[in-house]
Every structure is written in C-alpha cells, then in structure tokens.
C-alpha positions as a printed NumPy array, in Angstrom:
array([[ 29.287, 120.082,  55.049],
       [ 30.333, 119.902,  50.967],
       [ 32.452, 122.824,  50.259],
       [ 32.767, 122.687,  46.873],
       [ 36.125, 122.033,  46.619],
       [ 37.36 , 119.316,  44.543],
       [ 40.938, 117.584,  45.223],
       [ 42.22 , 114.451,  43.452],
       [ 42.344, 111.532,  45.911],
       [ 45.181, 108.974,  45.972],
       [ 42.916, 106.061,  48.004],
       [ 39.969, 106.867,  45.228],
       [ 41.755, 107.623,  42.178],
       [ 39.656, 110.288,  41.292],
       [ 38.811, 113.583,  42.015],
       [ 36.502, 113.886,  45.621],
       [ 34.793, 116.948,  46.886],
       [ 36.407, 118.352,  50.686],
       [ 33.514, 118.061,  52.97 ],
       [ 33.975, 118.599,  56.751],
       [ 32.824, 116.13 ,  58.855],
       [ 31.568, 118.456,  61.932],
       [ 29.557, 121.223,  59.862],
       [ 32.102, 123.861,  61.078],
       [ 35.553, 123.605,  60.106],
       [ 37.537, 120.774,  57.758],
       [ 40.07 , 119.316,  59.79 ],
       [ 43.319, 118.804,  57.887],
       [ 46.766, 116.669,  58.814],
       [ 49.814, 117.449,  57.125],
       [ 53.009, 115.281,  57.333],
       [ 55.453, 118.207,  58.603],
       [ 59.188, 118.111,  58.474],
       [ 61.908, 115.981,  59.882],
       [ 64.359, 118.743,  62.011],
       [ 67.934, 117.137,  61.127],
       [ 68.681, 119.648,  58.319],
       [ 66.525, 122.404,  56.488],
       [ 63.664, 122.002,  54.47 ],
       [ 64.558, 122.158,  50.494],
       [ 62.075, 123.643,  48.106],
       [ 60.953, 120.101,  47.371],
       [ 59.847, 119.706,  50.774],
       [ 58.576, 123.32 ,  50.706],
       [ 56.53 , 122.333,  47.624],
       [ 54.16 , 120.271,  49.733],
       [ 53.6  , 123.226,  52.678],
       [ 52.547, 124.92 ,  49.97 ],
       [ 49.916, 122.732,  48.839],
       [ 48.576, 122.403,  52.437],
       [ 48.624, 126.486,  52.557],
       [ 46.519, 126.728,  48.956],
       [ 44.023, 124.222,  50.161],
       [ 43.867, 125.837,  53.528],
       [ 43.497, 129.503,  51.451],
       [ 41.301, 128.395,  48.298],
       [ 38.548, 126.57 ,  51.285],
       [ 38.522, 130.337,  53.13 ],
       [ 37.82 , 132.038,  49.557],
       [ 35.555, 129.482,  49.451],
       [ 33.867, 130.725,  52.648],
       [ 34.919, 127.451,  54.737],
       [ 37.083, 127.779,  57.705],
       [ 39.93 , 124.67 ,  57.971],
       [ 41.824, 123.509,  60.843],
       [ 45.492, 122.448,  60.059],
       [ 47.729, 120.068,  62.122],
       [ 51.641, 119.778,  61.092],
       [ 53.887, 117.621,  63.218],
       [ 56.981, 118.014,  63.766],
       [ 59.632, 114.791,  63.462],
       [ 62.191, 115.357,  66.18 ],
       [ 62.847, 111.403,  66.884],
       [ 61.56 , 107.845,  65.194],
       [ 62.847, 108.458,  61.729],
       [ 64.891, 106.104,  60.589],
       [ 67.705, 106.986,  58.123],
       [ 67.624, 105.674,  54.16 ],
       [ 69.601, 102.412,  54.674],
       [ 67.507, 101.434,  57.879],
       [ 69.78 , 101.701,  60.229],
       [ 69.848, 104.829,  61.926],
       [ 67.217, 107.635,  63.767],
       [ 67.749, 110.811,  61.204],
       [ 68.299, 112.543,  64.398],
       [ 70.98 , 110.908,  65.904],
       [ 73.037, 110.183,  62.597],
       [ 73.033, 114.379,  62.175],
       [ 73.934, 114.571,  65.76 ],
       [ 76.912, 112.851,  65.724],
       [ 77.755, 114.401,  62.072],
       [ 77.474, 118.129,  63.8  ],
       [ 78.559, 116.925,  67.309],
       [ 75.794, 118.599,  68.929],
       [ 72.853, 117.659,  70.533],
       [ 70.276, 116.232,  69.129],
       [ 67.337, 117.903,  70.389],
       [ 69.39 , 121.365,  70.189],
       [ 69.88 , 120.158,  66.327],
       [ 66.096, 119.575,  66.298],
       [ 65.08 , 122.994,  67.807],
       [ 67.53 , 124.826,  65.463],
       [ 65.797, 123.287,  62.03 ],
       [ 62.785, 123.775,  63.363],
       [ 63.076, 127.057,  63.798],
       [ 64.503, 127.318,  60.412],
       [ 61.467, 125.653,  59.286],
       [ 58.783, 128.312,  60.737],
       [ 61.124, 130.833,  59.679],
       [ 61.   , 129.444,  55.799],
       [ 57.072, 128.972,  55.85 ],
       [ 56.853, 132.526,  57.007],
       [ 59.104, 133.772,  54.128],
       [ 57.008, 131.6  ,  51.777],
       [ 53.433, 133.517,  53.147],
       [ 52.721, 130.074,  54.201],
       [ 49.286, 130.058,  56.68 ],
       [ 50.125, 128.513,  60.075],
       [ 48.705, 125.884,  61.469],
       [ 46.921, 125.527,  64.041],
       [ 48.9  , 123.143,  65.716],
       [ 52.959, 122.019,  65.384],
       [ 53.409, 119.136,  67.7  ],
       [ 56.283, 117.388,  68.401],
       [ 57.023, 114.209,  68.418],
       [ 59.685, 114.009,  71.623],
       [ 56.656, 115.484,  73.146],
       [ 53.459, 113.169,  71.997],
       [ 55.568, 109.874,  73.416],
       [ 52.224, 109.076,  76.115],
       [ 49.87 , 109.074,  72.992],
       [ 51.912, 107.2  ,  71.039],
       [ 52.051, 104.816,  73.941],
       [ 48.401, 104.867,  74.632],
       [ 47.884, 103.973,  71.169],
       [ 50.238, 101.318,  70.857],
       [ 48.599,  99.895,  73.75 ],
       [ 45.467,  99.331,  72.207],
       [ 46.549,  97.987,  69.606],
       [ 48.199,  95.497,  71.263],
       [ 44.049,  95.315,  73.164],
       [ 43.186,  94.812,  69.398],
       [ 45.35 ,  92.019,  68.812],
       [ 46.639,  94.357,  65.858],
       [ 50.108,  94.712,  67.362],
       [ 52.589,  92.574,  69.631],
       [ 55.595,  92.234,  71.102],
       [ 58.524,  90.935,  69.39 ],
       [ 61.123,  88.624,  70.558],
       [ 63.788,  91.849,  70.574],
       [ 60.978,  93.693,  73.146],
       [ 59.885,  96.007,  70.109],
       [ 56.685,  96.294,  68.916],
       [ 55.03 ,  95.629,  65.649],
       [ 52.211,  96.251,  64.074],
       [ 50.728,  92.787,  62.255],
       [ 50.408,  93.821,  58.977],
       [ 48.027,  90.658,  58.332],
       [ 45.949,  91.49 ,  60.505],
       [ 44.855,  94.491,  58.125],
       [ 42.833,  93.56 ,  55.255],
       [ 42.485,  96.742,  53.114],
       [ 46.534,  97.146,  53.332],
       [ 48.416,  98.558,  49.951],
       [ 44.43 , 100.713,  49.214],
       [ 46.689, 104.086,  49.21 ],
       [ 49.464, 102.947,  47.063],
       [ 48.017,  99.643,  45.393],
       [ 50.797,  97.428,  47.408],
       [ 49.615,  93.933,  48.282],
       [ 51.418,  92.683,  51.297],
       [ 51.685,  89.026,  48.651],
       [ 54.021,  91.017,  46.504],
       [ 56.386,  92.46 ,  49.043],
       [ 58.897,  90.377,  49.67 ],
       [ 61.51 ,  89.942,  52.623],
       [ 64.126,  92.153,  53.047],
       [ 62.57 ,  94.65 ,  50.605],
       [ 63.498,  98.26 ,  51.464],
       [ 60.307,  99.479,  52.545],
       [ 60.935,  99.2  ,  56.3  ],
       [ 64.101,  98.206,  58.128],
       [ 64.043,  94.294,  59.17 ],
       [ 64.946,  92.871,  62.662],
       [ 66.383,  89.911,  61.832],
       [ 63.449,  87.207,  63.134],
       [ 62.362,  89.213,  65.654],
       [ 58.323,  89.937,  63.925],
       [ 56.421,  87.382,  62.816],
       [ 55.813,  88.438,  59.59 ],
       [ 58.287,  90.039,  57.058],
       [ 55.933,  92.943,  56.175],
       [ 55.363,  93.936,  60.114],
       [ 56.918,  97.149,  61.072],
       [ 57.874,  98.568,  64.549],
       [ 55.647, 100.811,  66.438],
       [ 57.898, 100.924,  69.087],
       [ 61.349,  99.929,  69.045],
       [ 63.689,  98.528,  71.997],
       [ 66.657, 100.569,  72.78 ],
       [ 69.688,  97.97 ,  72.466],
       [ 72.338,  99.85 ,  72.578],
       [ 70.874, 103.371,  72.093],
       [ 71.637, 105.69 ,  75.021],
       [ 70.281, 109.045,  73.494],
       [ 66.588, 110.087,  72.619],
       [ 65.167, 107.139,  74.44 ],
       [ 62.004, 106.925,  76.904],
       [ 60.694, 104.589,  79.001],
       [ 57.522, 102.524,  78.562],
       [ 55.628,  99.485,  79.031],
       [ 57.914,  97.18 ,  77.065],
       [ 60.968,  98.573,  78.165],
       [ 63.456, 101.599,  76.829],
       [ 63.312, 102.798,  73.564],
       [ 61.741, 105.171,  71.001],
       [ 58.76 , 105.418,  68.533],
       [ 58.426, 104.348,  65.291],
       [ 58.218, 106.84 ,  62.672],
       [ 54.464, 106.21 ,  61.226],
       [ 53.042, 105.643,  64.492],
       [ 53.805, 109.043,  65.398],
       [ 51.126, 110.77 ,  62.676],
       [ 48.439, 108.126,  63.991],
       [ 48.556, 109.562,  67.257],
       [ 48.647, 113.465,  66.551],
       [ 46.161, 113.145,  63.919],
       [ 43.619, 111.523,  66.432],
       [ 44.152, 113.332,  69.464],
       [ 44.326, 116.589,  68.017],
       [ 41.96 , 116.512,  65.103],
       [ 39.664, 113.466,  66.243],
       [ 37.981, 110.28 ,  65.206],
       [ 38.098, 111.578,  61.314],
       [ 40.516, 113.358,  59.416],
       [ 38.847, 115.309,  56.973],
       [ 42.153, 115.76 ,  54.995],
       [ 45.61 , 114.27 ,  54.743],
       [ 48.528, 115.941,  53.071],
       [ 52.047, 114.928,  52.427],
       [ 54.465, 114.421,  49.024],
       [ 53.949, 111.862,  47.453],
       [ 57.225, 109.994,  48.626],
       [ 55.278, 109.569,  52.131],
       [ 52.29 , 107.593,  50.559],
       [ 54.443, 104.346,  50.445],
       [ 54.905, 103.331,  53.003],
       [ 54.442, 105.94 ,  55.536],
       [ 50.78 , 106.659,  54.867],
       [ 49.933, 102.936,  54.023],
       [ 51.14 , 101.978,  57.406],
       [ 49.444, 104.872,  59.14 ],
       [ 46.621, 104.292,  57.859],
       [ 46.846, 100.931,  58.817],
       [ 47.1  , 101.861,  62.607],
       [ 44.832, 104.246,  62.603],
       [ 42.19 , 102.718,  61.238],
       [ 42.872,  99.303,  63.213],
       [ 42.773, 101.419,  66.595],
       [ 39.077, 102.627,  65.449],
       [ 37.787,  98.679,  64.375],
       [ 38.696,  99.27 ,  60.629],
       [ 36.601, 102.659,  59.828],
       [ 38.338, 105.216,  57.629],
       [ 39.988, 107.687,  60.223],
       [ 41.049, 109.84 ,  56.951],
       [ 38.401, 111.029,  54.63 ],
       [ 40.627, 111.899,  51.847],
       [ 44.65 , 111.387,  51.083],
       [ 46.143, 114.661,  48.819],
       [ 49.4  , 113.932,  47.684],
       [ 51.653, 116.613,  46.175],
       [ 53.582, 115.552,  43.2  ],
       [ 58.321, 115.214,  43.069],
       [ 60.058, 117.849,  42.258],
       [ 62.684, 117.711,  39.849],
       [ 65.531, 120.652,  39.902],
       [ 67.225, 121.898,  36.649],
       [ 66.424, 118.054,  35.192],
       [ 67.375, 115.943,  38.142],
       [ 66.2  , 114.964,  41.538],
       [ 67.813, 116.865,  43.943],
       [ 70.3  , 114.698,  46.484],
       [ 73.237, 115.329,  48.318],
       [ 75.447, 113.404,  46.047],
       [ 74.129, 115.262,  43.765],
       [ 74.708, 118.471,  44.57 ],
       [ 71.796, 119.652,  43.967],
       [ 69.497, 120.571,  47.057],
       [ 68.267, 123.909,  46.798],
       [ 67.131, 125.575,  49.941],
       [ 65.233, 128.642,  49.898],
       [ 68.539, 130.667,  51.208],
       [ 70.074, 129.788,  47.864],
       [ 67.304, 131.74 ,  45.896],
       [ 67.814, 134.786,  48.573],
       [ 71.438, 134.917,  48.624],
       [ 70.943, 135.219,  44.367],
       [ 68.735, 138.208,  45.032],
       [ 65.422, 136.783,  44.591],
       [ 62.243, 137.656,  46.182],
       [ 61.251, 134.593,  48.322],
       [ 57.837, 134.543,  46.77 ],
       [ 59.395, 133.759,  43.352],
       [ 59.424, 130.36 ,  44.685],
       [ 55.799, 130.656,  45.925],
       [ 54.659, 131.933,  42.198],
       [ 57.093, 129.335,  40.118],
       [ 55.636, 126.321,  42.223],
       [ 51.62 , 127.725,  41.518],
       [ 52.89 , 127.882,  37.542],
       [ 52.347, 123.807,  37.598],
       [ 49.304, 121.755,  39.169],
       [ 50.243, 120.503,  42.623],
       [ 49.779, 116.983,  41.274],
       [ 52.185, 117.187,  38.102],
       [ 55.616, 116.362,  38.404],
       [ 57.276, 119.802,  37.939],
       [ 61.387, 120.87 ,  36.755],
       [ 62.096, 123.936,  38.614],
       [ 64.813, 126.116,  37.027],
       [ 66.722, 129.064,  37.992],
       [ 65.914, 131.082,  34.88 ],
       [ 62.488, 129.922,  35.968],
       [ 62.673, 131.409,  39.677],
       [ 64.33 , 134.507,  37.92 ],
       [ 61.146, 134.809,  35.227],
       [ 59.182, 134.767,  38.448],
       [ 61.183, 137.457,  40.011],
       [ 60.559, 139.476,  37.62 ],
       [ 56.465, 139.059,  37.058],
       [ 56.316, 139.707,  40.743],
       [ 57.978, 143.152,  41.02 ],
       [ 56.236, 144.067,  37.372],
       [ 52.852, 143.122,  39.32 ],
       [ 53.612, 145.386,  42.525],
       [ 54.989, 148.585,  40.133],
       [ 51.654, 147.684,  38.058],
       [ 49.747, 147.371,  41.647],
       [ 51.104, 150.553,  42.396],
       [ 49.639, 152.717,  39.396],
       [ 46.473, 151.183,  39.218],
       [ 46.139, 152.133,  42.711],
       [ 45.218, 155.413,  42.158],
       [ 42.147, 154.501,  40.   ],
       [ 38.734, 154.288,  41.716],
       [ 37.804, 151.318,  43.815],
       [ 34.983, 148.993,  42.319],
       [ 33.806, 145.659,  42.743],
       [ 34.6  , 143.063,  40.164],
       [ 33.203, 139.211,  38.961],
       [ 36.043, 136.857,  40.215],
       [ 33.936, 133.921,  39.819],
       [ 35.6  , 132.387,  37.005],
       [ 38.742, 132.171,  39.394],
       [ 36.83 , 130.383,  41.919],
       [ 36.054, 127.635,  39.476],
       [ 39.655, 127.212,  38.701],
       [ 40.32 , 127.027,  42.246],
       [ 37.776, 124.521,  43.19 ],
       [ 38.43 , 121.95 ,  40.636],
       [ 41.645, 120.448,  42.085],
       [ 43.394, 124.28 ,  42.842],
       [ 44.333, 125.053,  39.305],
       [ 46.439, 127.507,  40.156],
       [ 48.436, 127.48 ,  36.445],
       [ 45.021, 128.925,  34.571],
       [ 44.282, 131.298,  37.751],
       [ 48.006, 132.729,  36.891],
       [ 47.277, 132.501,  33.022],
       [ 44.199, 134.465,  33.332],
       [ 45.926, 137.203,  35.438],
       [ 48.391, 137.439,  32.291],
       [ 45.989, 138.074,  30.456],
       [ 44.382, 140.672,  32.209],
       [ 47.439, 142.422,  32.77 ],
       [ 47.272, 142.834,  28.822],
       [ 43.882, 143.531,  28.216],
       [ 42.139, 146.742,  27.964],
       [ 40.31 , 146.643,  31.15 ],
       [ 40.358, 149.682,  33.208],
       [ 42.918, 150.148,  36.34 ],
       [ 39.862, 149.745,  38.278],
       [ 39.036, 146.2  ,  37.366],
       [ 43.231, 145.183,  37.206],
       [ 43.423, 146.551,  40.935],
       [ 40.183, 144.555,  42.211],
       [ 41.128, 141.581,  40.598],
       [ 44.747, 141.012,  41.432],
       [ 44.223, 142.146,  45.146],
       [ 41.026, 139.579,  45.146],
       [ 43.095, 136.931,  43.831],
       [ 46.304, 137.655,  46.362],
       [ 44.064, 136.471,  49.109],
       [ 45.477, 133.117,  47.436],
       [ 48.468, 133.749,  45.64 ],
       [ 49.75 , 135.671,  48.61 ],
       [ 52.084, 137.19 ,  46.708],
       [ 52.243, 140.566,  48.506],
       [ 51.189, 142.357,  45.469],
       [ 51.076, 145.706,  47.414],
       [ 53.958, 145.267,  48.715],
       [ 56.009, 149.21 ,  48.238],
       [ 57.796, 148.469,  44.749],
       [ 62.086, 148.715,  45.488],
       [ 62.139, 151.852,  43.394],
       [ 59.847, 153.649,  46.032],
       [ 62.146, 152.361,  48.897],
       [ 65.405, 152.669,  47.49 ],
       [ 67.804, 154.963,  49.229],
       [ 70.404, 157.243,  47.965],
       [ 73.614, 155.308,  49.581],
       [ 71.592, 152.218,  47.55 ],
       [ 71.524, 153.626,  44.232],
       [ 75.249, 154.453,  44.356],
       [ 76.123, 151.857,  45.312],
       [ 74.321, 149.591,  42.799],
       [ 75.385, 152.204,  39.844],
       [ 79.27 , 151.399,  41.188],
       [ 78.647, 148.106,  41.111],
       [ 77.101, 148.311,  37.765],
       [ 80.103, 149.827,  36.202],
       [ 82.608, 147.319,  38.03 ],
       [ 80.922, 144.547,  36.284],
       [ 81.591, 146.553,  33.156],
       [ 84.794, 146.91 ,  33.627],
       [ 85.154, 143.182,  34.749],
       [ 86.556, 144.057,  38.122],
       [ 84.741, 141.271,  39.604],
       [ 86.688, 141.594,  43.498],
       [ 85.141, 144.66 ,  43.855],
       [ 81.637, 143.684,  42.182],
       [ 81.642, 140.949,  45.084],
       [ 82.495, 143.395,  47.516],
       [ 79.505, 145.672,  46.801],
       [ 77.669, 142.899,  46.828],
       [ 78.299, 142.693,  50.569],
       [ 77.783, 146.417,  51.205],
       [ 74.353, 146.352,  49.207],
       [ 73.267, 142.882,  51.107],
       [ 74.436, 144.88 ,  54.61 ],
       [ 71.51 , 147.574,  54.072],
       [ 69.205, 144.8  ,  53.036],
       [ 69.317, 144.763,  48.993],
       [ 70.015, 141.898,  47.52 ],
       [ 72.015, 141.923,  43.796],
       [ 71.239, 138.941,  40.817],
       [ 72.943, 139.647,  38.016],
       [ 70.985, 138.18 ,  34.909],
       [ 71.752, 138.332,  30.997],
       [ 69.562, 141.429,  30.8  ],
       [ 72.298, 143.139,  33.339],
       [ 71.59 , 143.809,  37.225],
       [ 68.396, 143.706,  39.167],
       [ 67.959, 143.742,  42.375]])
C-alpha cells in the first residue's frame, strides 16, 4: 500500500515513498533511549521525527504502528569497556534497574510534554532476553554466528556480503582495534565480528543465564529481536539519529537480515540529522547538555522545543539557540491569543492541500511553518486563519487552543509578577529570585528576556 509519503533513505540515497507492506498499517521501529540518564533535546530531536512521520502518514489517511525499545542493559559505554547501566549505577550507588525505571519514566514523561504520539509498543530489553536468545540461536543454525574462545558470541561479519550498504563501510577498510565495537583480545575470529552475546567474567549484576553460559546481550542484537517479533518479517520503517547508523544499524541489519537468508527485514532506514547547541555539540565536558527541564525551569513552554526543532528539515544538521527557543516561545503564545480571537468567527472549511504536499515530500515542516507566517499576515478572514491553523495542529501539535495565560492568570499571579517586575527594576535581584519561587509554586513560570518579563 503506497502512501504517498516520501522520506529520504540512508540505504538508497534518495528519496523513497513509505508503503506498508500488509495493506493496513506501516509498521515502524524506532531506536528508543538508553535509561542511565535523561534524554537531551538531541535525543528528543529524533522522537520527534518518529512522531511527525507517525502524524503526517494519519493526515495522510494511513494508520502506522510504532515500536520504541527501551535500552535497560547491553550498552556498552564510549571507551568499550563498560554496560552504560552499570557504570551509572555505581556513579549514583543505586540500583541499576531502579536507575533504569527512574529515566524511563523520565523519558515517557518528556515525550508527553513534547505532544509526542505513543507507541504502540515500549519493550524492554531486561525483558526480551528469550528472543534475543532464540535469535542468537539461529544464527549460530545459520552458521552466521559462533562461539568465541571467551564463551561470547559473535556475529561473523564475513559471513555478510552486503555489510557497510547503510553507511558505505567496507569491512576491507576497518581496521583492528578501530573504535567501532569493543575488541576481546583474540577471542573472534575476525577483527570486525562483534558480540551478540557476551560472557559474564567477572560481572555479577544484570546478568542471565543461557545456552553458552552467564552473561548479557549485546547492544545491536537487542533491536533485531524486538523489531521481528513485534513488528514481523518486514519493517516497513526504521528510525534512529544518525549517530546509530554506524555501527548500530549496520550490524543490525546484518543480523536481521542473516536470520531471514539475506532478504531486507527493513524496507526503509530514516535517519534524523546532529544537533548542534549554541555552536557546539553538546557533551558533558562540555557543559553543554540541555535537557528539556532546562527550557522549563527558564519559563518556556515545552512546545517551544517542539516548534524550534520543525523550523529545520529533520535531515539538516540544525544549531539550536536559546534566543531561538525564546523566538519560539513567543510565536506560540501569539498563535493561541490569535487562536483565541479568530475563534469567534464562523466555522468553514478550507483547501489545506498545499500543506499536504509539503508534508509528503520528506515532512517539510520549515515551509509548512513559513506558510502559516504568512497567513497570519495576510488578509484572509478569521474564518480561513482558524481552519487552517487548527487543520495543521493535527501535526504541529502545538496546542494552539490551548486557554492563552492572560485568560488563566489569577489575581495573587499578577501581583506577584508586577512585584517582581519592579524588583528587577530596582535591581533587587534576592528578592526577584524569591518571587520567582512563589510564581513557579502556583505553576507560572518567569523568563526574563531583553524585551523585559514574560511568563
């Protein structure tokens, strides 16, 4: 079933049209989070690309099935090393899976904040170990995977012809000890192999049983077995940033594919773009990770993030500012005050398919925005303003009829914010915080821009 939908795809190089495979709904994987620490709005960046798909294919008319796992256990830290997991266990001195439980919380509670669809589906890895067994058993069937000298097993990398398709990396050029997957020291028979299961040694926490003794999944292995048993024999769509597609979605697709006699389990690979933050990728020795409880806690509507992401194509490499988030801010409560007015004009039905056709050729969400601009502007009546932007919503998600703060806004509120306007007159910044706190205790939040204080 075409739906008319077109998405650039990484394995093609080009731009594909989204067809479903069973004539009733597409079936879509997305690379979820790994619950060690919250999600920043990099990583948010690419659950909202999965949501816009999911969104533009119902305005579309299609229907879409989403899967999102959840990485609780298997992923290894930067330097190799080290589960993710464990390494923030011992940094909080808690348990791991009570760490895991926490963030992923944190996660559904961010997504929900960001109008972000839910999926279907949110399995967990610590709870998929049998079919991530199952599979690495037939593999092993396959003669695709064996058992190392260390009792871990690998995947043969050789044994794949097609390998490097996603990202264009030839198993020739990579060369031993390269940082693309941790080594084991002799223990795999080629340098390229990487562990689908690996042997406990030492490790004493997050460890399970199985067939080749104690130990714990590899990390790509995991997204081969949800994505099969959940969405089936082909994935219509795959999602993820574009950090995952080497080699995280090379190797996956690897397995996958290997376990099925070399067909395609994944139809089409959607990668969303880096995100850069005031100029600079955002690390932790940087000082620079911005999680969505930054942009709150400076008195910004969630959703700013939502609109300042949809400002740039999913696929360009975007620099997210502050004064950006704060421009978006402000277009979003000028939208719901202007919702609000033209509101009270009659209700008629308006042409939005010039908005479809942005959609549908790769979600150009920028000109969909650009447009609405414009027609903010023009001289069209209420009438047509009010269809359109509540049409358009359906995507954005914006909450454009949200009650504007003004409507909402309590006496206590306003003297409050009119004391704390004059404090920061006078300078008397102690009691400017303070307010601050009273204001943010009766749920309004205070940014305080160039143009004075919003809120």
């Amino acid at each position: 079933m075409k739906t008319g939908l077109f998405l650039a795809d990484t394995k093609a190089r080009t731009l594909l049209e989204v067809e479903s495979s069973n004539e009733s709904s597409v079936r879509i994987y997305c690379c979820g989070p790994t619950v060690y620490r919250d999600a920043h709005v990099g990583n948010l960046r690419t659950f909202l690309l999965s949501d816009l798909i999911v969104r533009t294919l119902n305005f579309l008319g299609h229907s879409a099935t989403l899967v999102q796992n959840i990485t609780d256990v298997g992923h290894m830290s930067d330097d190799f090393e080290e589960d993710k997991m464990l390494a923030q266990s011992q940094l909080e001195r808690r348990d791991p899976f009570t760490i895991a439980r926490e963030y992923e919380e944190h996660f559904h509670t961010d997504l929900a904040r960001l109008n972000i669809s839910k999926a279907k589906r949110y399995p967990r890895a610590s709870e998929s170990i049998e079919l991530m067994q199952a599979l690495i058993e037939h593999l092993i069937e396959l003669k695709s995977a064996y058992v190392g000298e260390d009792g871990s097993v690998y995947f043969s990398a050789q044994s794949f012809p097609t390998y490097g398709a996603i990202s264009g990396n030839r198993l020739d050029d990579l060369k031993p000890g390269h940082r693309y997957e941790y080594t084991e020291d002799g223990a795999k028979r080629f340098h390229a192999d990487w562990a689908l299961w690996k042997a406990a040694g030492k490790r004493t926490e997050m460890i399970w049983p199985s067939p080749w003794g104690a130990g714990f999944p590899g990390w790509h292995i995991e997204c081969s077995a949800m994505s099969m048993h959940f969405l089936g024999e082909t994935v219509d769509l795959h999602v993820g940033g574009i950090d995952l597609r080497f080699p995280h979605h090379e190797n996956e697709r690897a397995q996958s594919n290997a376990s099925i006699h070399n067909r395609e389990l994944v139809s089409m690979w959607v990668h969303g773009e880096h995100l850069l933050f005031e100029g600079r990728k955002m690390s932790k020795s940087a000082g620079n990770v911005v999680l969505l409880n930054d942009l709150i806690n400076k008195g910004l509507d969630p959703l700013a993030l939502r609109l300042a992401l949809m400002e740039n194509r999913y696929r360009s490499q975007m620099d997210l500012t502050w004064s950006a988030l704060e421009a978006a801010n402000k277009t979003i409560l000028r939208w719901r005050r202007n919702i609000a007015q033209w509101a009270l004009a009659p209700r008629i039905e308006v042409d939005i398919s010039d908005f479809k056709v942005f959609l549908a050729n790769d979600l150009d969400t920028p000109k969909v925005i650009l447009q609405l601009r414009a027609l903010e502007k023009s001289e069209a009546t209420d009438s047509q303003k009010y269809a359109t932007f509540i049409a358009m919503d359906r995507v954005l998600a914006l909450d454009l009829q949200r009650r504007t703060q003004e409507e909402e806004l309590s006496t206590e509120a306003r003297e409050l914010l009119d004391a704390r306007e004059l404090a920061r007159a006078n300078k008397d910044f102690v009691m400017s915080d303070v307010l601050r706190e009273k204001l943010q205790a009766i749920g309004i939040d205070v940014l305080d821009t160039p143009d004075g204080q919003s809120w």
